[in-house]
N, C-alpha and C positions, 0 to 999 in steps of 0.2 A: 504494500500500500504506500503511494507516496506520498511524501509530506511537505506543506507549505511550511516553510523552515520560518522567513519571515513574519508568517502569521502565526504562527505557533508559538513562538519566541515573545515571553515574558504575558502570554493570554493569561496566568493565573498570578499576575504581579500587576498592585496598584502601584501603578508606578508614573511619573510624570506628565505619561502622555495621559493615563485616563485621567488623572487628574485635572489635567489642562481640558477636557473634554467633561469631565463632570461637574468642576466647581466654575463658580461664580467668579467673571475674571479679576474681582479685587481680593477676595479670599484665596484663589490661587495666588495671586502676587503678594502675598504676606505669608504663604505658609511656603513659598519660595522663598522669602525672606528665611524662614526658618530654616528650612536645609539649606541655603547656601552662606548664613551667620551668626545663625544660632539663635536666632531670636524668639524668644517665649512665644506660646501660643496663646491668645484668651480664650475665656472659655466660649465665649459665640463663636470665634472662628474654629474651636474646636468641635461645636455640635453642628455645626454646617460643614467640616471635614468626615463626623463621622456618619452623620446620616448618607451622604454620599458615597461614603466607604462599604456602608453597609446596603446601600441597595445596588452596589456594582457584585459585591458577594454574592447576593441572593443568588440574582441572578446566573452564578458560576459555580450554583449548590448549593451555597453555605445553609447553615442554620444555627451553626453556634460564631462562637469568637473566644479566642483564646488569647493571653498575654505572652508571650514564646518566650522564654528565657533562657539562659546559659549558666545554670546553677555551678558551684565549684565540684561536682560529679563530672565534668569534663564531658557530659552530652548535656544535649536540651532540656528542655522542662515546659508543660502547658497543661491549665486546668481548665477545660471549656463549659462555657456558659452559653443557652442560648440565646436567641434572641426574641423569643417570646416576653410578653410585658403579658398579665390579665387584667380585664376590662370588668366593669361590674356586673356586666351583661353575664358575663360565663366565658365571653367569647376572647379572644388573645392578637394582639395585632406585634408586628416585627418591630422592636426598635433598639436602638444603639446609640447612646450619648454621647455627648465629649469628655466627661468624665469619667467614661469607663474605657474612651478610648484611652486615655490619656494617663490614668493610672488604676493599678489593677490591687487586692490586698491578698495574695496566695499564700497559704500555711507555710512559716518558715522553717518550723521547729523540727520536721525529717529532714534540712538539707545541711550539709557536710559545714559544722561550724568551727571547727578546730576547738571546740569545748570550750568556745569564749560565750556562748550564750545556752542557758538554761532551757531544758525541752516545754517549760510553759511560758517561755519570752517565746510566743508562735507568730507574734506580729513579722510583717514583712511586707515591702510593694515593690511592685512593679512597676514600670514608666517607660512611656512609648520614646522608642529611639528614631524620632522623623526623618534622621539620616539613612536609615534600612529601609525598605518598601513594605508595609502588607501582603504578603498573600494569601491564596483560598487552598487549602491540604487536606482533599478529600472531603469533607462537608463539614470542615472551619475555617474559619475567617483567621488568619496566625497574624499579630501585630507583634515585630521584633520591640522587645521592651530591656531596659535594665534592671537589675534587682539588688534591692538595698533591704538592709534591718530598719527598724523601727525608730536605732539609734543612730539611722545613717551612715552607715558602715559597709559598705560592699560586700555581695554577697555571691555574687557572681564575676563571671571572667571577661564581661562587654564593658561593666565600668571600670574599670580599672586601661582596658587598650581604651576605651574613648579617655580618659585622662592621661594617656599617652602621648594619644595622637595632639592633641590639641598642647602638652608642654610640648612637643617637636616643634608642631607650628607656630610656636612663640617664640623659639630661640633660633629656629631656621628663616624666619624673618628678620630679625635682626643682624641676622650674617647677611643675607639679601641688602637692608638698606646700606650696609655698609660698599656694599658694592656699588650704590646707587638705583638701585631697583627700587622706584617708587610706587611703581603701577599693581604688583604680584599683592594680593590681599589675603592671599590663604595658601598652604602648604600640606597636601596630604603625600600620607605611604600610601603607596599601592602597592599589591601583594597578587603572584598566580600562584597557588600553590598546586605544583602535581601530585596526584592522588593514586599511591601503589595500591595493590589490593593480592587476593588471591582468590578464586571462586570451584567450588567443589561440590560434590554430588549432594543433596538434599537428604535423599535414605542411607547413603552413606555416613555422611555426619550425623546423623537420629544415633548411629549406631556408634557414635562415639561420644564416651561420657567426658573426657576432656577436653572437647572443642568445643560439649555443650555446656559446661560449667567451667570451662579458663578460658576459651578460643583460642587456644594453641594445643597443641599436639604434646601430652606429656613422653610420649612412650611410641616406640615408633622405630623399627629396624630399618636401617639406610636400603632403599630398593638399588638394584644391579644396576640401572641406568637413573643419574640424577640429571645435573643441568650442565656436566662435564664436555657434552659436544657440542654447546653453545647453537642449537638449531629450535632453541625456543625463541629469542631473542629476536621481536620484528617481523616473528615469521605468520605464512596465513592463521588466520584467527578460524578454529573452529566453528562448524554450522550454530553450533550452540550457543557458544562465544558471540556470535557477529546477531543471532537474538537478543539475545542479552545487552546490549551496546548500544544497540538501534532503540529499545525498548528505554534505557537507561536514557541516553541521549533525546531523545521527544520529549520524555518525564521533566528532564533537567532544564532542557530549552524551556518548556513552558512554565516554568517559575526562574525564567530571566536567568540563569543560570550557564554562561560561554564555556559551555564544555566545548573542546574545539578537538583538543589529540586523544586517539585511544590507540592500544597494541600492546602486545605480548611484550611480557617483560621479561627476565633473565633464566628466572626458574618456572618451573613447568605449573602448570595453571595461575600464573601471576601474571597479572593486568595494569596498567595503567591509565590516567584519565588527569587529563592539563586542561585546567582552566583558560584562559585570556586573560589579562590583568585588569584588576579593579580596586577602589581603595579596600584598605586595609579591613576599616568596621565592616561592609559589605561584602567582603572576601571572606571573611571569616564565618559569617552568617551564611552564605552560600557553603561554606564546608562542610559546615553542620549540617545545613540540609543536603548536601550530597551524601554525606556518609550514612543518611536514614534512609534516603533513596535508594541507593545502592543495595542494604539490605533488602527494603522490603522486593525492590524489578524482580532481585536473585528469586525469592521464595515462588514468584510469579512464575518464573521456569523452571520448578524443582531444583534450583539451585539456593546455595549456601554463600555470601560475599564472607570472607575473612579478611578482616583490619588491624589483626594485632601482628605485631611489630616483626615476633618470629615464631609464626605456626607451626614451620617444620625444620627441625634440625637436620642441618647437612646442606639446607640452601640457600639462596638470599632472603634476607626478610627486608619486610616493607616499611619504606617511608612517605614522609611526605616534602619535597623538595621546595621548600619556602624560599622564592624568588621577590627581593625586596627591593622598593626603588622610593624616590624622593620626588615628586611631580608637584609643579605649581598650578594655583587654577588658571595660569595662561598657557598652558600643555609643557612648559619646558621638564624634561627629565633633568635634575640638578647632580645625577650622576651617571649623562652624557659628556663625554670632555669634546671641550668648545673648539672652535676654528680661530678664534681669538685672543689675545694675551689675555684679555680681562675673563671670554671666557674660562682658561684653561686654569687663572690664578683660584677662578672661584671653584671648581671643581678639583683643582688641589687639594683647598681647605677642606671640604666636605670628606673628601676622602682619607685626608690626613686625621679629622676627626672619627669618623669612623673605625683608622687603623688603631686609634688610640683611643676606645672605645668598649673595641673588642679586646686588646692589650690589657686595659683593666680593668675590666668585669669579663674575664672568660667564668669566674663562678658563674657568675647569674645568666649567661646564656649556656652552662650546661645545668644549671638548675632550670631552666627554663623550660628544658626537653629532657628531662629526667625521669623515668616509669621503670616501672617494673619489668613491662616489656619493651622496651627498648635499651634496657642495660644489656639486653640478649642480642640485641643487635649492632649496638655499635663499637666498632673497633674489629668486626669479627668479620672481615677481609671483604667486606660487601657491602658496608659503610663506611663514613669518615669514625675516624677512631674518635674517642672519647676526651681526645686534648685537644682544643680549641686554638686553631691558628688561620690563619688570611691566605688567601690564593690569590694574586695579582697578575699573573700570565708574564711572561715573560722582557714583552714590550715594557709595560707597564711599572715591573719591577725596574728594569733597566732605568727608568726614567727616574724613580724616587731614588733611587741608587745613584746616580747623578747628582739628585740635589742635596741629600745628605755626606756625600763624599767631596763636594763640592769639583769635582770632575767632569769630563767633556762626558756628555752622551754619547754614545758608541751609535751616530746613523752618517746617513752622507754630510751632511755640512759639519758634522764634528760639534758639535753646540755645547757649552756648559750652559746647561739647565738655569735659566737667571726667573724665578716667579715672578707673572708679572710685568716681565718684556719679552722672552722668545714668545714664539708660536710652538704651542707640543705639537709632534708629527702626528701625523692622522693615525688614530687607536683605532682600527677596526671591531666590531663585533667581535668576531674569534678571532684573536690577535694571537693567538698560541692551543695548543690542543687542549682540549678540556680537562680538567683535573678531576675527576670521579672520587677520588680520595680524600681530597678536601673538605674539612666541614663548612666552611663560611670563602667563599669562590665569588670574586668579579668576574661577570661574564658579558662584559662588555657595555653595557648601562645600566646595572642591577648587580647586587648580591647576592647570591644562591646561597642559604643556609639551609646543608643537608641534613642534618642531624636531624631535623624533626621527625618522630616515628609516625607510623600512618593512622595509629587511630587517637591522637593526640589534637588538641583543639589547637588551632595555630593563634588561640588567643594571647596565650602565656609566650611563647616565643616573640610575636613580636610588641608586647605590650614591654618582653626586658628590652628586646632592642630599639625601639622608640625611645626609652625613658635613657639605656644608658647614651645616645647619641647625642639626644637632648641636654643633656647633663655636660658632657665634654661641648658642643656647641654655644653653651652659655659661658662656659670656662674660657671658650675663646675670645665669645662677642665682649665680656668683661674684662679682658684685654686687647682688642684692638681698637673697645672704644673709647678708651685712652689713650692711644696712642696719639702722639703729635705726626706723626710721617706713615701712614697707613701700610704703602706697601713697602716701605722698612721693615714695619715692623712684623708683616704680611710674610714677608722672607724670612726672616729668622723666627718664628713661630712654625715654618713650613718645614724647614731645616730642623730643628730643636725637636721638634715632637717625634718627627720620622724617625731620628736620633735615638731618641730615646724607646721607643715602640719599635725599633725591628727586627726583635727578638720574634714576634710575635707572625711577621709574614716567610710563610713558606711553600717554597713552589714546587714541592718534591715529592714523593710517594708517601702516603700517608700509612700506609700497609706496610711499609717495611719496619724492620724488628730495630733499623738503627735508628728509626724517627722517636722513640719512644726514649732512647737513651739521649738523643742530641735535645729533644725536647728537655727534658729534664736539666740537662748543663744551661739551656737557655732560662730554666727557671721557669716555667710554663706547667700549669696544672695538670693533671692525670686524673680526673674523678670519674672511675670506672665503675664505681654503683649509684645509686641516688643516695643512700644515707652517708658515702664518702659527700658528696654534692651537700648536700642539704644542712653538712655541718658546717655551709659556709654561709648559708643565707642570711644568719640572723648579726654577719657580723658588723662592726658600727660604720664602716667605710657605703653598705649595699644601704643600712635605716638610710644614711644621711641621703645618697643616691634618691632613694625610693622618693620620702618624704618631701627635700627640697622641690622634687618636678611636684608634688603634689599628686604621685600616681600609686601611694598608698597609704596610710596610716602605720605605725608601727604598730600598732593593734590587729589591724589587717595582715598583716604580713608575719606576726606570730600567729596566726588564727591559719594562715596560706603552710606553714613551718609544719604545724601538728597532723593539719589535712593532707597534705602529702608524704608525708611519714606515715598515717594513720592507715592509708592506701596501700601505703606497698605493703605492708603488714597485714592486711585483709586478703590482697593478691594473693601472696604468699600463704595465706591461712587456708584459702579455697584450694590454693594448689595441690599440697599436701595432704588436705583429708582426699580432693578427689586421687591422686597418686595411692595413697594409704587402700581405698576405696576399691578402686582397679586393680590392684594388686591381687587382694584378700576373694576379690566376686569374679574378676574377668579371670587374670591372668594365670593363678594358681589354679584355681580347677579346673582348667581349660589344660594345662600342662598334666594335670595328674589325669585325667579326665584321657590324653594322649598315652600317656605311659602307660595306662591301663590295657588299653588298646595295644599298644605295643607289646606290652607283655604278655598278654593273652594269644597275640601271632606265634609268639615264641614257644610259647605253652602250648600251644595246640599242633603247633608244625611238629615239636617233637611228640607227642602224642602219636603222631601220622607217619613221624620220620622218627625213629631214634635216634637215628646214627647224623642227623641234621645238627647241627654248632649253633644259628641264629646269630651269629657271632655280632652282625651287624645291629642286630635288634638289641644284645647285650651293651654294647658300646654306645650307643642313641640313650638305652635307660640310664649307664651309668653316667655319660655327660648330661642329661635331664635330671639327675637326680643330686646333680655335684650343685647346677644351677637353681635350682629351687630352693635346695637348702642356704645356699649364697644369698639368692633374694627375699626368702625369710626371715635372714640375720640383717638384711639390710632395712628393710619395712621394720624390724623391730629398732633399730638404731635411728632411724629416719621418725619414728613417733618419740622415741625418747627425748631426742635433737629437738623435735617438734614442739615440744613441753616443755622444757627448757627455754626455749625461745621467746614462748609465749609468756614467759614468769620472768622474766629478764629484767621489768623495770619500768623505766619512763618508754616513752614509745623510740626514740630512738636509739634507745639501748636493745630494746624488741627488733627491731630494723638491723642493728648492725647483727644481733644473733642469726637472723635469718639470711642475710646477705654472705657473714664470714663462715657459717657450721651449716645450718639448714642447707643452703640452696648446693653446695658442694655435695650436699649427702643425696642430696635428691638427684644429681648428677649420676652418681656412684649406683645408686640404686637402680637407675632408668638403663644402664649399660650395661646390670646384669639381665632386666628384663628383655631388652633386644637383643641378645644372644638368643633367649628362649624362642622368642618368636619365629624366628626361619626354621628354627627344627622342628616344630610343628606340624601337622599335615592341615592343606590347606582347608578341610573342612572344619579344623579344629582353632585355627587361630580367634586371640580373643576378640576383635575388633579388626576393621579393615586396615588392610595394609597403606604407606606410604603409597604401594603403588598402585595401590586399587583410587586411590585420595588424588594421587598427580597426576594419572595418564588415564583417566576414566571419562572425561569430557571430551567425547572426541565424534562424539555422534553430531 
């Protein structure tokens, strides 16, 4: 069936144009006011926004309306109400205020509060974010809203990036006017983030109790052919596959949603799907709603979406490739390098900020991307490792090498680098080959920060990297706006910093075993779990960080400290009974359940045969028999570890037990059970194999 792409695209998103088409054209001009400077709404133009909100719903299904929010659960949240009012008659007519557009009062006291509020402080609201669009998701009306406590305090992961975005754009204009840039009035990030995934049989995963209670794969013997011949990579997309896709893509187009790349990605049933870029607040809300989308298309084709980090051991696991840029509202990218001196000086400083940015807070951008499942994936030859450094390509390095060496640049005119008078040569897009290894990579007018894992809200990542930008950009603008000689001082600020920060840029294999040692000499963090991470958050250099942008509370941010601590330790807690679980119900009498069997061929042949040995059936019992008892001593060390860890203390004394004893044991345990599983016979195995799981989408 074909589809009008055009007309399909954003049909279930109030979004500008029906707005310009439903409102009254001076209520439209003031609530354009709003999205484009934030200006309060009153409440008449609010009940004339939403009565038109609400009869463009009806019309597209609706019957409720819900406040959509991003609670610190790291997905969504919506309580729907509908839009019946009763009349005295008996009879009920549609309606929808501006006060309920505008703010909503949802039970606060089930959501994740880092035990800074008591379970009958349940107050909480929501408050519609005018910068997001409305849309209609299946028969409600979803208005993108914020969510605070009672006592004002952030409660979710949208206010906190919108108090981000807006310290960026206060300190990233004041670099502007020093440039001279009078005209630029606002400053947003924009963000595409691509979206890894994995997708697998439906009845298959029912049959697996660790995909359905972790979504990952605890137990699982490496199948004979993995992702070793590199012919998944790009290659035609299954009949299934290209349903699935089409199905996903119509879905996503029509809630305004540029999904634009999809294709097979490295390991066998792993998918990908790239955005277009759009601001930051908006990007992130469309992620959320892809990652719901995604599941539910999957279930629509007897299929299964997986988004955690590393489903299967032994292949790549998934991220999500946060591609980040700096855009004015007069379209300029501010990390484009210019044709111009003036340009090039100014796209220096941004960048020299930047490098000194990530130089110091790599904590908080790997506290930013920190889970439980993605400590499984990064560093593990398939990601950027777990130490936070800068990829600048080659040109590029050349060039700040240059100005901090005070040396010729190495091109044809031979040039020492002067900020400010030469002309930089022209930086192409891929100015050098791509660096896959990198965690945070210039790729030509953006920053690619890979690290982020794929079922991770890309709220937290770039809510750090807004704030820490913001933070060294005001550092600067409160030095150069003092200065009596600007681009003097404009120079040796360029020079100084690069100086001092280029420990921190490296354009080399991030994979190899001697990046980890030279890292280290350079002085450069290594926080390879979240509770190594996390013991760095609360410390007074990230308060003072957070607090000055005004993008969190230190209340908040001890409340952000326990919740993600509190996380991995739940993670972990699920993991373990279901491991314990499988063990005790699937795996062991599934294996004796085989022996049996085995033993009785042996027993009965010689019955038939006396003079038969069975030799091989003796050797299978006795290697089954060495294994079992091996994984029964381990299931017994792995619940003790277990209890132990649980008794351990404050929560991250809990966290570091599970991270330094538990998850090692749980290692140890899971590689005596994949021994078991190939000696099996295959009507006997506990659960489906890896290869029933990667190579079974093919119809």
């Amino acid at each position: 069936m074909s589809v009008n792409v055009p007309e399909t695209f954003g049909s279930m998103v109030f979004n500008q144009i029906v707005m310009k088409e439903r409102l009254p054209k001076e209520t439209y001009k003031a609530l354009k006011k709003t999205l484009d400077d934030g200006v309060p709404l009153n409440l008449d133009l609010a009940n004339q926004v939403a009565h038109a909100m609400k009869e463009w719903a009806i019309e597209k299904g609706a019957t409720h309306f819900t406040h959509w929010f991003q609670p610190l659960t790291g997905i969504t949240a919506e309580k729907h109400d509908s839009f019946i009012t009763p009349q005295e008659d008996g009879s009920v007519i549609m309606s929808f205020s501006g006060k309920e557009l505008v703010k909503g009062e949802p039970d606060a006291s089930s959501f994740p509060s880092g035990g800074h509020r008591a379970t009958f402080e349940a107050r909480g609201y929501t408050v519609w974010d005018p910068t997001a669009y409305p849309f209609v998701k299946e028969h409600t009306l979803c208005i993108p809203t914020a969510f605070c406590s009672y006592t004002g305090e952030a409660l979710d992961k949208k206010t906190p990036l919108l108090r981000s975005m807006e310290a960026l754009n206060k300190q990233t204009l004041r670099i502007l006017r020093l440039f001279g840039n009078k005209s630029v009035t606002h400053v947003d990030t924009t963000v595409g983030p691509e979206q890894e995934y994995f997708i697998v049989n439906e009845s298959l995963y029912n049959q697996r109790k660790d995909l359905r209670m972790t979504g990952r794969t605890l137990f699982g013997a490496k199948p004979a052919k993995g992702q070793e011949m590199d012919d998944q990579y790009f290659a035609a997309l299954a009949p299934k596959i290209v349903e699935y896709m089409e199905d996903l893509n119509q879905t996503l187009w029509k809630y305004g949603i540029l999904s634009k790349t999809e294709h097979n990605e490295v390991a066998p049933a792993q998918h990908e799907m790239a955005p277009i870029f759009t601001t930051t607040n908006l990007s992130t809300d469309q992620n959320q709603l892809t990652m719901e989308v995604m599941k539910k298309v999957a279930r629509r084709h007897g299929l299964v979406c997986l988004l955690h980090e590393k489903p299967f051991a032994g292949v790549n696991g998934s991220g999500k490739h946060n591609n980040w840029s700096l855009s004015t509202n007069e379209g300029e990218n501010l990390l484009e390098p210019g044709a111009t001196p003036e340009k090039n000086a100014q796209f220096l400083l941004f960048l020299t900020a930047i490098i000194k940015a990530v130089d110091e807070n790599q904590d908080l951008l790997r506290i930013s991307v920190a889970s439980a499942g993605n400590d499984h994936r990064l560093g593990a030859n398939e990601a950027p490792p777990a130490i936070i450094s800068v990829y600048l390509g080659d040109e590029l390095h050349s060039v700040l090498e240059s100005i901090k060496d005070g040396k010729p640049y190495d091109n044809k005119k031979n040039l020492k680098m002067t900020v400010g008078v030469d002309v930089l040569p022209p930086i192409p897009k891929d100015s050098t080959d791509r660096n896959r290894t990198s965690p945070f990579a210039f790729t030509g007018n953006k920053f690619e920060f890979r690290s982020v894992g794929s079922s991770l809200s890309i709220a937290g990542p770039n809510t750090a990297l807004n704030s820490i930008v913001a933070y060294t950009l005001k550092d600067f603008a409160d030095e150069l706006e003092k200065a009596q000689d600007f681009n003097s001082a404009l120079r040796e600020l360029i020079k100084r910093e690069i100086s001092l920060h280029w420990r921190i840029v490296f354009n080399g294999n991030g994979y190899d075993a001697s990046w980890v040692l030279e890292a280290k000499k350079r002085g450069l963090l290594n926080l390879r779990t979240l509770p190594d991470a996390m013991a760095h958050y609360m410390a007074p250099k990230n308060v003072k960080l957070y607090t000055e942008m005004g993008v969190y509370t230190e209340e908040e941010m001890q409340s952000h400290y326990e919740i993600k601590l509190e996380k991995y330790c739940k993670v972990l807690n699920i993991e373990v009974e279901t491991m314990l679980e499988m063990i005790n119900k699937d795996i062991l009498p599934s294996a004796f359940k085989y022996m049996n069997v085995v033993s009785n061929t042996a027993i009965n042949l010689k019955a038939v045969v006396p003079s038969a040995k069975a030799t091989a059936q003796a050797a299978l019992l006795l290697k089954l028999d060495e294994l079992v008892n091996s994984l029964a001593e381990k299931e017994n060390e792995l619940r003790k570890l277990h209890t132990l860890a649980k008794s351990s203390g404050d929560v991250m004394s809990v966290a570091r037990a599970y991270a330094d004893s538990v998850i090692p044991a749980m290692e140890e345990t899971r590689a005596i059970a994949d021994e078991i599983e190939p000696l099996l016979g295959e009507e006997y195995k506990p659960y489906p194999s890896y290869e029933d799981l990667l190579f079974r989408i093919r119809g």
